[in-house]
N, C-alpha and C positions, 0 to 999 in steps of 0.2 A: 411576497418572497419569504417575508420573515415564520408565515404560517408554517412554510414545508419543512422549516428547523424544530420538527418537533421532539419532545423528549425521547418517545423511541429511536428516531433514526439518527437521535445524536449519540444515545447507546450503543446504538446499532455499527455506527464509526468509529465510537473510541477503541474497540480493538484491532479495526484495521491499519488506524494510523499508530497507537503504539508498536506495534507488528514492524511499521515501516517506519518508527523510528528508529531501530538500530542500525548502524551502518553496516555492521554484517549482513543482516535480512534487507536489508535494501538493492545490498551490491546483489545477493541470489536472485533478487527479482527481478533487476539489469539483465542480467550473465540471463537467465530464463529467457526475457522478452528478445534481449537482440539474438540468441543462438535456439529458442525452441526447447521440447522436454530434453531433460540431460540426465543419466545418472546421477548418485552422489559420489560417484569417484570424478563424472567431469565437474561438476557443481567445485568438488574441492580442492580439483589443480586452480594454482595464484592463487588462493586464501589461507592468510595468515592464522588457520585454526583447524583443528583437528579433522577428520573427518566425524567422528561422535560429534563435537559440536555444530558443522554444520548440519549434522541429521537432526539435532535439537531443535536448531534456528528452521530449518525447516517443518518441523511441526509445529511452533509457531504460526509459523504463516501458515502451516492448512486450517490451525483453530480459528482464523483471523479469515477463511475462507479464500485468501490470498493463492493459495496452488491444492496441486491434489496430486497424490501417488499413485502408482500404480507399478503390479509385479511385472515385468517383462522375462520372463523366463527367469534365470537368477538374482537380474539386476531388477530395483526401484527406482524407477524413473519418475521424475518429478516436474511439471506444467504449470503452465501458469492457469488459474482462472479468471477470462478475461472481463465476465459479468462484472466481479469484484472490482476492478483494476478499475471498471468505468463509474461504480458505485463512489469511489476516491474521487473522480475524476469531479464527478458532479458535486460532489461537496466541497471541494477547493474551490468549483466556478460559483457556486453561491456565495461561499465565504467572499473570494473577492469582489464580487457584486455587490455584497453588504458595504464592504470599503470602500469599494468605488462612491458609492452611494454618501457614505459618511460625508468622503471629502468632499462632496460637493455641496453636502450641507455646512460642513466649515468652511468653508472657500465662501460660503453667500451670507454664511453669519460675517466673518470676515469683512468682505466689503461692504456690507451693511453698517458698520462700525462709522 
């Protein structure tokens, strides 16, 4: 398990999880996933921030490969990319595998004692 933590695709994650640490780009990628592509006029009804800043937060996460735009006539509409979303996905379930793993090697060092 620990092989597939290699230096590239731990590069490769750091900017998607900084991306998804701000709670404003987290909340757009909620608001995204439960409602589907949305302009940024719906993206920035209920957020506490401009619309300029959400168009910001959202290029963010297109660098971060998190979504992607697209013209609709006059409106930019903005999607999720779900590749991405699963690339997260699989590096969380390693990570907690590695911990799982931990504790059960302290649990046996543990009673071993």
């Amino acid at each position: 398990m620990a092989s597939r933590f290699t230096a590239a695709r731990l590069r490769d994650a750091a900017p998607l999880f900084a991306a998804l640490g701000d709670p404003t780009r987290l909340g757009l990628v909620a608001r995204l996933s439960a409602s589907g592509p949305a302009s940024i006029a719906d993206l920035n009804g209920g957020v506490a921030v401009s619309r300029q800043a959400v168009t910001k937060h959202l290029h963010v996460l297109a660098d971060a490969g998190l979504v992607r735009g697209s013209r609709r006539g006059r409106e930019h509409i903005w999607e999720l990319e779900p590749d991405r979303l699963e690339d997260a996905r699989q590096h969380l379930d390693r990570i907690g595998t590695q911990w799982d793993a931990a504790l059960v090697r302290l649990q046996a060092f543990l009673e071993g004692e």
